[in-house]
PQR file of N, CA, C, O and H, with PARSE charges and radii, in Angstrom:
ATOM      1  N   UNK A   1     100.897 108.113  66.727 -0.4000 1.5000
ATOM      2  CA  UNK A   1     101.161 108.656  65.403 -0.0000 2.0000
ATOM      3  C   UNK A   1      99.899 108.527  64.547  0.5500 1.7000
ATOM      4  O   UNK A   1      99.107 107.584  64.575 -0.5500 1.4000
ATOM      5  N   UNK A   2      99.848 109.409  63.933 -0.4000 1.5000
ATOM      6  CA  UNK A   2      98.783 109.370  63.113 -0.0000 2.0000
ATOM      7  C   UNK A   2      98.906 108.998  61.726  0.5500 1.7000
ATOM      8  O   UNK A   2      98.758 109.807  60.811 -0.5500 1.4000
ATOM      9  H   UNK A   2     100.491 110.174  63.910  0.4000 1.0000
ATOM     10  N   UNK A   3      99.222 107.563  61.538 -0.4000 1.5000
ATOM     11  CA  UNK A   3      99.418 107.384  59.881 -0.0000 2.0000
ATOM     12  C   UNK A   3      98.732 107.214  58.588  0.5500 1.7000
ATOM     13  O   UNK A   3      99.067 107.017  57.420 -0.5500 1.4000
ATOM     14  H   UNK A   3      99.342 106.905  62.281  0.4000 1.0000
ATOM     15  N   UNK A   4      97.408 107.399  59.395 -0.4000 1.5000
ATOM     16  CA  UNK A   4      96.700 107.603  58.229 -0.0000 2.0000
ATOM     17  C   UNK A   4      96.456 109.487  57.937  0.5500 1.7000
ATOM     18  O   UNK A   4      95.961 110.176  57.045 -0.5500 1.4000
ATOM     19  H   UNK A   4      97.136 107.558  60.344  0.4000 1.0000
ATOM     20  N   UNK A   5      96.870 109.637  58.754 -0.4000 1.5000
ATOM     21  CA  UNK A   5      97.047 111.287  58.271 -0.0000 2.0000
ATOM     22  C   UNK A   5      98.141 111.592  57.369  0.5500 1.7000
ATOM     23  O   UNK A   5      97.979 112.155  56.286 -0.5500 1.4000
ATOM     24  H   UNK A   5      97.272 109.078  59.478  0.4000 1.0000
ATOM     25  N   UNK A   6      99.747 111.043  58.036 -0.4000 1.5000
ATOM     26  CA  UNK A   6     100.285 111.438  57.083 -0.0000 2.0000
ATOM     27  C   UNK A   6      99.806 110.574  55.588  0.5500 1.7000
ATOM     28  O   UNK A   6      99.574 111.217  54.565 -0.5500 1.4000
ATOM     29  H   UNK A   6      99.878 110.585  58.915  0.4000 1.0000
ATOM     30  N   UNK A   7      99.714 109.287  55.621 -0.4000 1.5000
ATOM     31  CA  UNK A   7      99.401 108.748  54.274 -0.0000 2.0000
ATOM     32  C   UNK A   7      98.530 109.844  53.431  0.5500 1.7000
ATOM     33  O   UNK A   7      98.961 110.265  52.358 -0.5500 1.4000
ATOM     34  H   UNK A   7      99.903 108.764  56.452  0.4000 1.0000
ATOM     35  N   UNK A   8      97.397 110.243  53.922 -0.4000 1.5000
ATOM     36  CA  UNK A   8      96.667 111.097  52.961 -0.0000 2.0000
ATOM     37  C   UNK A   8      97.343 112.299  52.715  0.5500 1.7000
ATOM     38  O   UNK A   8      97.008 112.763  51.625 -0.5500 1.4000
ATOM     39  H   UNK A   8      97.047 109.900  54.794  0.4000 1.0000
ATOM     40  N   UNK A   9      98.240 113.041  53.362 -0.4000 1.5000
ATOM     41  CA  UNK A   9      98.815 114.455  53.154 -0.0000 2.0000
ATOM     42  C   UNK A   9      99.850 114.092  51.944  0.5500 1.7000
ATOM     43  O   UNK A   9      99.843 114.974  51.086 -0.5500 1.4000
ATOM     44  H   UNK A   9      98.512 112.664  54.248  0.4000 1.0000
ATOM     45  N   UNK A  10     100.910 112.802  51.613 -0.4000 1.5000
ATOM     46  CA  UNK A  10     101.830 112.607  51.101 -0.0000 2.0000
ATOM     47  C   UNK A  10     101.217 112.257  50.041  0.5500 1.7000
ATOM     48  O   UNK A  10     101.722 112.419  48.930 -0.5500 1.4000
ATOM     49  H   UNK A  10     100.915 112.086  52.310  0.4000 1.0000
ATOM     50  N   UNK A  11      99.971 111.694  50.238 -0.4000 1.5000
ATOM     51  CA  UNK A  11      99.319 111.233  48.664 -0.0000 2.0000
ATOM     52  C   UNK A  11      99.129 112.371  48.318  0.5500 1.7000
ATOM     53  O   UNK A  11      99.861 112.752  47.405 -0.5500 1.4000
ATOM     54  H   UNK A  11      99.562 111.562  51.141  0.4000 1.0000
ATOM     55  N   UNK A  12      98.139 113.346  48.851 -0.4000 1.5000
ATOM     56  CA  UNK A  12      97.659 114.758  48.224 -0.0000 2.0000
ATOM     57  C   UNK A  12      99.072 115.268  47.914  0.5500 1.7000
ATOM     58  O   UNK A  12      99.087 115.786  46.797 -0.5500 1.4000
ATOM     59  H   UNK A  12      97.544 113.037  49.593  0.4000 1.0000
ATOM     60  N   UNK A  13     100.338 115.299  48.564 -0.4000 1.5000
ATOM     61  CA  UNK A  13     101.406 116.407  48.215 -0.0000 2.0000
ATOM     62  C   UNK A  13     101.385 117.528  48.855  0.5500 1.7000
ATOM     63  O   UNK A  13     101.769 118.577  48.338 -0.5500 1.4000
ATOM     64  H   UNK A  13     100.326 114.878  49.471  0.4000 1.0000
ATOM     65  N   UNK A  14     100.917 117.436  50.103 -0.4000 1.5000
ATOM     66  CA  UNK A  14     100.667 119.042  50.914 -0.0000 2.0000
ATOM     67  C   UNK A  14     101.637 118.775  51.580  0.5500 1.7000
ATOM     68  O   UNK A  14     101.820 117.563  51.688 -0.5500 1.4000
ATOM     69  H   UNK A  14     100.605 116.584  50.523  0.4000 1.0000
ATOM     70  N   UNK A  15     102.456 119.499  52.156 -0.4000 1.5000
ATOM     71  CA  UNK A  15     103.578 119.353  53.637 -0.0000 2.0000
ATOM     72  C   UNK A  15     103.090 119.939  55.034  0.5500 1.7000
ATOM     73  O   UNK A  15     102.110 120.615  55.346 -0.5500 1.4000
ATOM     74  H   UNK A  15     102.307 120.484  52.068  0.4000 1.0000
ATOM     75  N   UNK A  16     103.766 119.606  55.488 -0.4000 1.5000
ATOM     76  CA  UNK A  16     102.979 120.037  56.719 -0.0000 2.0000
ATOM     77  C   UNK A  16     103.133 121.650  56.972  0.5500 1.7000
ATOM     78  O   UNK A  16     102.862 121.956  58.133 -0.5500 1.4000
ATOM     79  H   UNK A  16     104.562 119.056  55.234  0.4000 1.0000
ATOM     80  N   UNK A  17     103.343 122.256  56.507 -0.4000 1.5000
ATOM     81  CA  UNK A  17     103.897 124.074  56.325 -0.0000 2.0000
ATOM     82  C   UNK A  17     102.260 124.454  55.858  0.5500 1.7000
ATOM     83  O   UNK A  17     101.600 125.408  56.269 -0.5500 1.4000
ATOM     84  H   UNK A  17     103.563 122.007  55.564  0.4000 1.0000
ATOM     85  N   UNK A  18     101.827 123.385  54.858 -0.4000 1.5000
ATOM     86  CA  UNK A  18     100.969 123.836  53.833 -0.0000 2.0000
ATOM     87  C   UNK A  18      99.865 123.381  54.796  0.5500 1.7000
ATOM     88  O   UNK A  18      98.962 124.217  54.757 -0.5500 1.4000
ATOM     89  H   UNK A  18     102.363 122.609  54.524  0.4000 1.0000
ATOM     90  N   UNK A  19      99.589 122.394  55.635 -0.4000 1.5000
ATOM     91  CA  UNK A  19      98.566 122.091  56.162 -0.0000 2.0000
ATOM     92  C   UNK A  19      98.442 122.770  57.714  0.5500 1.7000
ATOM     93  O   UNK A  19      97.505 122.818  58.510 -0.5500 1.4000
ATOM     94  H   UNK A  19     100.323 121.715  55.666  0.4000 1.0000
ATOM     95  N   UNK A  20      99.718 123.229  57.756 -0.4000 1.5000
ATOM     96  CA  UNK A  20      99.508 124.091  59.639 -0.0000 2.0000
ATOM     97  C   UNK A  20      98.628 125.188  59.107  0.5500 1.7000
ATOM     98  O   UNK A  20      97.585 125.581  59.629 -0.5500 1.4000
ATOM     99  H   UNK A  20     100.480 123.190  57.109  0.4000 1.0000
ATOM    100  N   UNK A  21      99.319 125.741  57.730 -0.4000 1.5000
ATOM    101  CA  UNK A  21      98.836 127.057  57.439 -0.0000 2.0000
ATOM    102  C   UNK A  21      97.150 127.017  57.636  0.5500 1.7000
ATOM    103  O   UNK A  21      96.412 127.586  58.441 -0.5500 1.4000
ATOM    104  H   UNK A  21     100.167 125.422  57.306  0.4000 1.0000
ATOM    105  N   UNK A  22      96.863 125.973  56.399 -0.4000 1.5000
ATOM    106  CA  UNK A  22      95.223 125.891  56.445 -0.0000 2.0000
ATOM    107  C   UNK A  22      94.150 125.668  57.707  0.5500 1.7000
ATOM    108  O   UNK A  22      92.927 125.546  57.647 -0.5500 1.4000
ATOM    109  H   UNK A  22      97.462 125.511  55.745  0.4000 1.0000
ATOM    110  N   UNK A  23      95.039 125.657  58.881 -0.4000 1.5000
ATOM    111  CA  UNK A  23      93.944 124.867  60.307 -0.0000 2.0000
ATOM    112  C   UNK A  23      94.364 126.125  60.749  0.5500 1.7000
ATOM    113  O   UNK A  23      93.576 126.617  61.558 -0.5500 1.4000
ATOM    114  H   UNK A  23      96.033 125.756  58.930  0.4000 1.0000
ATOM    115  N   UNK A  24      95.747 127.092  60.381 -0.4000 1.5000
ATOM    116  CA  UNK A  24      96.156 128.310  61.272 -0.0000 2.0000
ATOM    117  C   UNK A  24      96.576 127.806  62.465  0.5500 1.7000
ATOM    118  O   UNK A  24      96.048 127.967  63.566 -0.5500 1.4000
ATOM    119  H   UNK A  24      96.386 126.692  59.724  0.4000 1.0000
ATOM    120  N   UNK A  25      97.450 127.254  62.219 -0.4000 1.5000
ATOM    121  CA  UNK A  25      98.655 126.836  63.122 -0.0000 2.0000
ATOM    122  C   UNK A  25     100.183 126.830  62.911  0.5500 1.7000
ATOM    123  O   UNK A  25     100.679 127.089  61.815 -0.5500 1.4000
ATOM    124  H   UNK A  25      97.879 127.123  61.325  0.4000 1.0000
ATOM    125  N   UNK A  26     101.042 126.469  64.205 -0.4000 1.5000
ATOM    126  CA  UNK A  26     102.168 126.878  63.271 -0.0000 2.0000
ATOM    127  C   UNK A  26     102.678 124.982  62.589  0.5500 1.7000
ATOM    128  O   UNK A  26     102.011 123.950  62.654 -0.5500 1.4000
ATOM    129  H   UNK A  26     100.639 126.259  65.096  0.4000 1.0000
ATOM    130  N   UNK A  27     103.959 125.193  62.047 -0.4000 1.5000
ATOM    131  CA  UNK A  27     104.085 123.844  61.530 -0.0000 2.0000
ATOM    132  C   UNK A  27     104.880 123.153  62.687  0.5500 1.7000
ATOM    133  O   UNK A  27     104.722 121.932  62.675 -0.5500 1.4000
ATOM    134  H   UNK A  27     104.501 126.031  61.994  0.4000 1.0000
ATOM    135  N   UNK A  28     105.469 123.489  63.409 -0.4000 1.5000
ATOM    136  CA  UNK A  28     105.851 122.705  64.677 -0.0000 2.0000
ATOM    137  C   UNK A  28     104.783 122.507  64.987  0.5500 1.7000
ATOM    138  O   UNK A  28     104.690 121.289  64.835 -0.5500 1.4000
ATOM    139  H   UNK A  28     105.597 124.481  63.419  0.4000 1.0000
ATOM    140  N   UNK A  29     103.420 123.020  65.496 -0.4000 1.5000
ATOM    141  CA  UNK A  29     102.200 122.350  66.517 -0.0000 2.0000
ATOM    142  C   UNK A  29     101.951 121.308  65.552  0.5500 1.7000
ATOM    143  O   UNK A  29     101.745 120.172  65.978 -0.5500 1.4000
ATOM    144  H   UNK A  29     103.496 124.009  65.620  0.4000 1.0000
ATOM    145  N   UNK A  30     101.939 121.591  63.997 -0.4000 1.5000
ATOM    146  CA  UNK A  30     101.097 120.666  63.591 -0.0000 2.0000
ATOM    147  C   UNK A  30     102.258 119.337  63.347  0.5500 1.7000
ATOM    148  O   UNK A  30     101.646 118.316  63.032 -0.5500 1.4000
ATOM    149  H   UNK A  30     102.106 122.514  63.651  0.4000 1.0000
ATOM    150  N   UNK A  31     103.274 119.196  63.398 -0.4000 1.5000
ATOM    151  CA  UNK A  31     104.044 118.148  63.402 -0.0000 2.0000
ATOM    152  C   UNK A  31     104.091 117.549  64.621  0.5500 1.7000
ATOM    153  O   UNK A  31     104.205 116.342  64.404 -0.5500 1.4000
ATOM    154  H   UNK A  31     103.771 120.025  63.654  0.4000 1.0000
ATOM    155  N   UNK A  32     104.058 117.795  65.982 -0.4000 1.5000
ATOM    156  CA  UNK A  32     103.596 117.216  67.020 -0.0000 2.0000
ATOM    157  C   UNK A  32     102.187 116.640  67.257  0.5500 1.7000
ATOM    158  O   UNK A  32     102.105 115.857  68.203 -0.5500 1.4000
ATOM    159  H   UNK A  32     103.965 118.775  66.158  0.4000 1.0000
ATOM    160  N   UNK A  33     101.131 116.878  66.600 -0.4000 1.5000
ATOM    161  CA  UNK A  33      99.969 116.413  66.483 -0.0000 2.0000
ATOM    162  C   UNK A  33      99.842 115.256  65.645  0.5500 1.7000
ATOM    163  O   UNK A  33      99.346 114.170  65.945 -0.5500 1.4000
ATOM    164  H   UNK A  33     101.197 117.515  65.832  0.4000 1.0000
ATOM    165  N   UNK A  34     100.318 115.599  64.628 -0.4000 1.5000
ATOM    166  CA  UNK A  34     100.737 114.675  63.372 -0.0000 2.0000
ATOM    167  C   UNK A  34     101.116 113.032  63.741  0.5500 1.7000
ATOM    168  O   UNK A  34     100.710 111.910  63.440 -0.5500 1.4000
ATOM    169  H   UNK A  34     100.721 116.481  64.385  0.4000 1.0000
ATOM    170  N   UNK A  35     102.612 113.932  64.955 -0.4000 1.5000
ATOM    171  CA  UNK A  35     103.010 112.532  65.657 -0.0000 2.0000
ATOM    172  C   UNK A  35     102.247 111.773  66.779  0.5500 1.7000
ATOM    173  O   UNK A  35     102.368 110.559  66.940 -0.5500 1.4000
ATOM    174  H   UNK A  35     102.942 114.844  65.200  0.4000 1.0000
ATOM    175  N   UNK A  36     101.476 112.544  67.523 -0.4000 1.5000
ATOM    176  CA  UNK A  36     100.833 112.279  68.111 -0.0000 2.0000
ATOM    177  C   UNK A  36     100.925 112.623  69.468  0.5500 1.7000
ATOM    178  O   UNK A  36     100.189 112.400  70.429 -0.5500 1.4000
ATOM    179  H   UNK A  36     101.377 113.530  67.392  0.4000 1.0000
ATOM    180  N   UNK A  37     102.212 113.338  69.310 -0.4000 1.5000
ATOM    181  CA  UNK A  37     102.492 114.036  70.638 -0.0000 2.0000
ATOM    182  C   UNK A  37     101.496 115.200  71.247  0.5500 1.7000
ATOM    183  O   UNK A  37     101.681 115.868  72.265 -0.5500 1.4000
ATOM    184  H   UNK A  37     102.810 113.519  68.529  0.4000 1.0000
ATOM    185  N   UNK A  38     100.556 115.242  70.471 -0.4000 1.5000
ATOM    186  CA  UNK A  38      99.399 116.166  70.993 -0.0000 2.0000
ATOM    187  C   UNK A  38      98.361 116.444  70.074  0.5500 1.7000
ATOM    188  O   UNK A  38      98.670 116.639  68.899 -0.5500 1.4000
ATOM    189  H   UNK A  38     100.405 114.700  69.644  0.4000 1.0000
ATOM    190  N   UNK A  39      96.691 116.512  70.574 -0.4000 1.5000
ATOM    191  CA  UNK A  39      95.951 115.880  70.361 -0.0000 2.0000
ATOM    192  C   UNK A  39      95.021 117.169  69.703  0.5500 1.7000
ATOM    193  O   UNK A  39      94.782 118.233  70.274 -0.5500 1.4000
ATOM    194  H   UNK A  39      96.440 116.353  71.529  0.4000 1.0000
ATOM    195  N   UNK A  40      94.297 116.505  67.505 -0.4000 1.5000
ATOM    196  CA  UNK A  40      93.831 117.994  67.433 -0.0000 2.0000
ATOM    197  C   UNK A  40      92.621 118.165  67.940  0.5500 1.7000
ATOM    198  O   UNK A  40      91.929 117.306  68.485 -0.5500 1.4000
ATOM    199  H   UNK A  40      94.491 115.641  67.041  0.4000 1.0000
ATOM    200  N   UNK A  41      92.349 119.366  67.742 -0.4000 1.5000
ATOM    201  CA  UNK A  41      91.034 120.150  68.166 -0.0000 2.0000
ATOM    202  C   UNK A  41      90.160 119.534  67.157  0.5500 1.7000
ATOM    203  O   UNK A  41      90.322 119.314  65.956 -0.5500 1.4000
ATOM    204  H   UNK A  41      92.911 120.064  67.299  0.4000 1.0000
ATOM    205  N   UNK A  42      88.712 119.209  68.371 -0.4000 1.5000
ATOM    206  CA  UNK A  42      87.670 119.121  66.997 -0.0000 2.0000
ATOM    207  C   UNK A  42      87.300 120.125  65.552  0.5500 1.7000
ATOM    208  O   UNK A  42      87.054 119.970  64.355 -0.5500 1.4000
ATOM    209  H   UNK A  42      88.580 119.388  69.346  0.4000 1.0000
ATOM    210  N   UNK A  43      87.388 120.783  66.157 -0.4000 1.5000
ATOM    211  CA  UNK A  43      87.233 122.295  64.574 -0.0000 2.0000
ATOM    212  C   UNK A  43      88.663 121.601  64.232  0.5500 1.7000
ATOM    213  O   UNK A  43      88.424 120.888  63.258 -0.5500 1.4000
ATOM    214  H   UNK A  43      87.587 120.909  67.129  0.4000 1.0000
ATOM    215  N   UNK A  44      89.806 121.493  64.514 -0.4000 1.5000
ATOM    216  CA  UNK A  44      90.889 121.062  62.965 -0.0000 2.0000
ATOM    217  C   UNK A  44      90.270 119.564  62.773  0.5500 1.7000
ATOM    218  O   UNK A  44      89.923 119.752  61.607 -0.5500 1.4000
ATOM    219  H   UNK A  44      90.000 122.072  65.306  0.4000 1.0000
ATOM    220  N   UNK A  45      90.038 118.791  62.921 -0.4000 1.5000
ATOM    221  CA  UNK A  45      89.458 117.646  62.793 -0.0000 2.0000
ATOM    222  C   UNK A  45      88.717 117.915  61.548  0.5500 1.7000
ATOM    223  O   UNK A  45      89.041 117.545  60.420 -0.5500 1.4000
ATOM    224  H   UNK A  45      90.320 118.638  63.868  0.4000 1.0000
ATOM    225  N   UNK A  46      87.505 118.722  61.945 -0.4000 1.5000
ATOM    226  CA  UNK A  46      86.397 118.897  60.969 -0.0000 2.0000
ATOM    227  C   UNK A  46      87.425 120.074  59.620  0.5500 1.7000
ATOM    228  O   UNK A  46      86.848 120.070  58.532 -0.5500 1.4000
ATOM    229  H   UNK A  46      87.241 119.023  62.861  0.4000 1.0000
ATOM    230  N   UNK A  47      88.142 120.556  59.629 -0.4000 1.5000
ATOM    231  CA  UNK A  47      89.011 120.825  58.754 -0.0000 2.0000
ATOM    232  C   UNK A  47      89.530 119.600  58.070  0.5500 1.7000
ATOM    233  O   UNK A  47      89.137 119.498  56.907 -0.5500 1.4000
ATOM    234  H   UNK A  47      88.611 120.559  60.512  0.4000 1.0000
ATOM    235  N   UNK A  48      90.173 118.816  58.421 -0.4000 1.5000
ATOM    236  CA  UNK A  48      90.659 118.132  57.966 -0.0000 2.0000
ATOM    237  C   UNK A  48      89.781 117.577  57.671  0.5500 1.7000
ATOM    238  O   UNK A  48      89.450 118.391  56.810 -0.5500 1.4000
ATOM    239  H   UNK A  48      90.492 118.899  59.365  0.4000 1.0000
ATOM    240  N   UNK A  49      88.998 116.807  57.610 -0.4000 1.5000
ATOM    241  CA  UNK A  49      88.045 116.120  56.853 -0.0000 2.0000
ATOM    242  C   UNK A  49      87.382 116.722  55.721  0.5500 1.7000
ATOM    243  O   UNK A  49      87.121 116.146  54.664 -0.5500 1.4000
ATOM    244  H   UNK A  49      89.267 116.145  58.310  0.4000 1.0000
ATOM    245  N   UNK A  50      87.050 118.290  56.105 -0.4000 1.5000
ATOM    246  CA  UNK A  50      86.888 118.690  54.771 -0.0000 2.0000
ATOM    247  C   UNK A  50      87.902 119.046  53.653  0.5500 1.7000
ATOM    248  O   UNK A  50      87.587 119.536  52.568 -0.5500 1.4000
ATOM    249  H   UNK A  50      87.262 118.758  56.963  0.4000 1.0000
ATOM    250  N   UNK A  51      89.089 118.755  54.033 -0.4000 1.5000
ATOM    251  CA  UNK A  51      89.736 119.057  53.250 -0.0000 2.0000
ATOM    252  C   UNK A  51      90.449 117.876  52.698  0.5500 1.7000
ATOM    253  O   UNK A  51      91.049 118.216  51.679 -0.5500 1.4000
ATOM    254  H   UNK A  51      89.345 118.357  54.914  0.4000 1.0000
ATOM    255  N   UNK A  52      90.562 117.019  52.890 -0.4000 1.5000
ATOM    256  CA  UNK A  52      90.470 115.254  52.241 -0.0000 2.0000
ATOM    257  C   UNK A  52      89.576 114.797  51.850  0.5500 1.7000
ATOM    258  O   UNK A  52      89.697 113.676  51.356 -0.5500 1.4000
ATOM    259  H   UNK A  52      90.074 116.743  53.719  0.4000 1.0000
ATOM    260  N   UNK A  53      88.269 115.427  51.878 -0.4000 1.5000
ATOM    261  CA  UNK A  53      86.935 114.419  51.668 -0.0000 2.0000
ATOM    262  C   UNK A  53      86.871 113.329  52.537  0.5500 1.7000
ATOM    263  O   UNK A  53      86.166 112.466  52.013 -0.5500 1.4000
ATOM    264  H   UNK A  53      88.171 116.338  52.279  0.4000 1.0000
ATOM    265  N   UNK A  54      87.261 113.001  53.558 -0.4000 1.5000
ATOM    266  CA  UNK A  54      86.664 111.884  54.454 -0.0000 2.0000
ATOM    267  C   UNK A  54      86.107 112.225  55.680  0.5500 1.7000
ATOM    268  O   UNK A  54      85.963 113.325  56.213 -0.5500 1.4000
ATOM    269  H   UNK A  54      87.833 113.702  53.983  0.4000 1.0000
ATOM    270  N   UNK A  55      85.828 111.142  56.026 -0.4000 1.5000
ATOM    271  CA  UNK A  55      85.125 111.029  57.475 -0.0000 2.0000
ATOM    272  C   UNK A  55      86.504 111.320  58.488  0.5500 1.7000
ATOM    273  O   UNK A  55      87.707 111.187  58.263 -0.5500 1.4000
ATOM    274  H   UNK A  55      85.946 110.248  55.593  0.4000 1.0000
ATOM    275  N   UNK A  56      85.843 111.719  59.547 -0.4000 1.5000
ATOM    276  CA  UNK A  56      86.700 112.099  60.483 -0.0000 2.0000
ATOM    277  C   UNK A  56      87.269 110.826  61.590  0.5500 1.7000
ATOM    278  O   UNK A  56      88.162 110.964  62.426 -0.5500 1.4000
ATOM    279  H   UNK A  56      84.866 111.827  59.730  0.4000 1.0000
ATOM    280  N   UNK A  57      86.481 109.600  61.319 -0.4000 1.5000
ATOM    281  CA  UNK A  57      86.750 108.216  62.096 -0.0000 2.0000
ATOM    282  C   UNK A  57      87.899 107.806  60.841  0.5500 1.7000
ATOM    283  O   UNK A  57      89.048 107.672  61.261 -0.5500 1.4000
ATOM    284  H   UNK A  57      85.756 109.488  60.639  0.4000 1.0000
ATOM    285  N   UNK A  58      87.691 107.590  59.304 -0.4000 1.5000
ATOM    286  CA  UNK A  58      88.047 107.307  58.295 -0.0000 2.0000
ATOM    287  C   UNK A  58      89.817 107.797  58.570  0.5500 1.7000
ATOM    288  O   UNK A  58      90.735 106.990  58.424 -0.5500 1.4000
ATOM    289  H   UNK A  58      86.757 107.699  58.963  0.4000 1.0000
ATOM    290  N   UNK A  59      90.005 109.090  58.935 -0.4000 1.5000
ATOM    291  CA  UNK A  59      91.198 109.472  59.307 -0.0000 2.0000
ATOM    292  C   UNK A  59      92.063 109.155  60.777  0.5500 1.7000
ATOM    293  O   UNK A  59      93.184 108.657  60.879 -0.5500 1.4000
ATOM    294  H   UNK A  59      89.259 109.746  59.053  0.4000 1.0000
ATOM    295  N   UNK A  60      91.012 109.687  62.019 -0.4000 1.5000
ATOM    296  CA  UNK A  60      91.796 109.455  62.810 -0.0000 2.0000
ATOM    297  C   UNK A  60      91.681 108.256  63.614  0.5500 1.7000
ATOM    298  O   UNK A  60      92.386 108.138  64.616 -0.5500 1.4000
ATOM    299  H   UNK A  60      90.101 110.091  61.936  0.4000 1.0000
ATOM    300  N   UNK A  61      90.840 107.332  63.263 -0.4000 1.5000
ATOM    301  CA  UNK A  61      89.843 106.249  64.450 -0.0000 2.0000
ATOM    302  C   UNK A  61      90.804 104.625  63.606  0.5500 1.7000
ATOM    303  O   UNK A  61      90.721 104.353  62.408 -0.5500 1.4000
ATOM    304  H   UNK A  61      90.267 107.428  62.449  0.4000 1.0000
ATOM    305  N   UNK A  62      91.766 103.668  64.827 -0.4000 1.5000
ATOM    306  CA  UNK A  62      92.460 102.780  63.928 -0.0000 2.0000
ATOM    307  C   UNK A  62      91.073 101.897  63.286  0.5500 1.7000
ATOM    308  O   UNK A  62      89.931 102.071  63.711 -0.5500 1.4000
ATOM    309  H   UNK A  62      91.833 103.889  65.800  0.4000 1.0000
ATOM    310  N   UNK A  63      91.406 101.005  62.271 -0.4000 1.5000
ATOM    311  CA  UNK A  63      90.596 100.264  61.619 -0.0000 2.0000
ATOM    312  C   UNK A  63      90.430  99.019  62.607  0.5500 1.7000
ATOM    313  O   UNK A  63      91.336  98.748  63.395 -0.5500 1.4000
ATOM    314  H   UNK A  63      92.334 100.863  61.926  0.4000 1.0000
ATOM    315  N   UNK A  64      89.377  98.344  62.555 -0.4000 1.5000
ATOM    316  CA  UNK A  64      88.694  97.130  63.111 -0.0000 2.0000
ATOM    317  C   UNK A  64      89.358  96.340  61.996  0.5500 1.7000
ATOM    318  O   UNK A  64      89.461  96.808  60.862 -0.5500 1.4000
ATOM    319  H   UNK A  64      88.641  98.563  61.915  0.4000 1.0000
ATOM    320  N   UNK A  65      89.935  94.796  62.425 -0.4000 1.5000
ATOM    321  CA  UNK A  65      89.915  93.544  61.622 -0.0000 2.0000
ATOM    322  C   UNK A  65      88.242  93.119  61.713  0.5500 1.7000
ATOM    323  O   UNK A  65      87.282  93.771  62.126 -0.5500 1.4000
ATOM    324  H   UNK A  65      89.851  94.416  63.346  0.4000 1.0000
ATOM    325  N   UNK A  66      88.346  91.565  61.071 -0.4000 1.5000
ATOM    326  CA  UNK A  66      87.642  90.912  60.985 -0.0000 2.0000
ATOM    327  C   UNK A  66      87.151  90.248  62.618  0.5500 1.7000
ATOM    328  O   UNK A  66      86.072  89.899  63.097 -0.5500 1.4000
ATOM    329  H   UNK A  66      89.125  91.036  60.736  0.4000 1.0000
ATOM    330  N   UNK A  67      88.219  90.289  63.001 -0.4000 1.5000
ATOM    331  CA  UNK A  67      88.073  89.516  64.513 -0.0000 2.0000
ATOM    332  C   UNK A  67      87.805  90.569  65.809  0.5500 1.7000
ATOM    333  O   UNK A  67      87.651  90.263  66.992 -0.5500 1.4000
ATOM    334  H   UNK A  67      89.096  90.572  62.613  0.4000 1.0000
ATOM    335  N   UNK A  68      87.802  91.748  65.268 -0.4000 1.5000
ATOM    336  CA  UNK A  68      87.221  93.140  66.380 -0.0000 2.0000
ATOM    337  C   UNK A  68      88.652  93.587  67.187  0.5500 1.7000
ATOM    338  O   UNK A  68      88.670  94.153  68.280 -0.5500 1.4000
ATOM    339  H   UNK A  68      87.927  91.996  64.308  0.4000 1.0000
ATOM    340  N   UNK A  69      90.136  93.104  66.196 -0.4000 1.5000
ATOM    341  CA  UNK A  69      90.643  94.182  66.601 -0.0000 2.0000
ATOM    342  C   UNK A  69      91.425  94.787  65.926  0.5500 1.7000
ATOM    343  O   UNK A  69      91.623  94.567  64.731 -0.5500 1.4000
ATOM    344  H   UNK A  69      90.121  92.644  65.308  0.4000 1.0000
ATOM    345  N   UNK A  70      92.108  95.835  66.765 -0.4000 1.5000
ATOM    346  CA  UNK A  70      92.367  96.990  66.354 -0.0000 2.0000
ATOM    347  C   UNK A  70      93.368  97.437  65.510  0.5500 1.7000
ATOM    348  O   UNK A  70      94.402  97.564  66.167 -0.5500 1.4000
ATOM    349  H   UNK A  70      91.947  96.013  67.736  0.4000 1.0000
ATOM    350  N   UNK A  71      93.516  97.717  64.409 -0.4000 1.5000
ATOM    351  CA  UNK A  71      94.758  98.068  63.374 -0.0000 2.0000
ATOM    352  C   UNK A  71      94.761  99.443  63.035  0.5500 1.7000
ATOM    353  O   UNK A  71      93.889 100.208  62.625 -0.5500 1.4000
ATOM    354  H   UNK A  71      92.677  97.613  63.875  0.4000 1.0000
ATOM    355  N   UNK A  72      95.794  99.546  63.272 -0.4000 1.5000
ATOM    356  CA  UNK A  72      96.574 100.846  62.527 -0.0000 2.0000
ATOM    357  C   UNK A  72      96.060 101.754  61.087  0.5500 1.7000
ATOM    358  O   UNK A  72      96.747 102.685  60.666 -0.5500 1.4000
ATOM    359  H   UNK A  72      96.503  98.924  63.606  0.4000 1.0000
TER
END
């Protein structure tokens, strides 16, 4: 699952209708991706980043602790 994706879509207020549209997809693909049931394309990647303002690790890559591992 990708929860830092949805976190940023629910903060912005986009739904996922509104964000299949913008990568040009439908909203079923993009709700299976979302979940993680399938994996996006680098070009939607680089969409999505430009369209949040972040980095593309920032979104999809889990965060490092202090101790080198891996969080959500």
């Amino acid at each position: 699952m990708q929860e830092k994706l949805i976190i940023l879509r629910k903060k912005r207020g986009v739904t996922q209708k509104q964000l299949a549209e913008y990568l040009g997809i439908t909203e079923k693909t993009y709700g299976l991706k979302e979940r993680g049931e399938f994996q996006f394309t680098l070009e939607e990647m680089f969409k999505l980043r430009d369209f949040f303002g972040k980095r593309i690790e920032d979104i999809f890559l889990p965060r490092s602790n202090q101790n080198g591992d891996k969080t959500a």
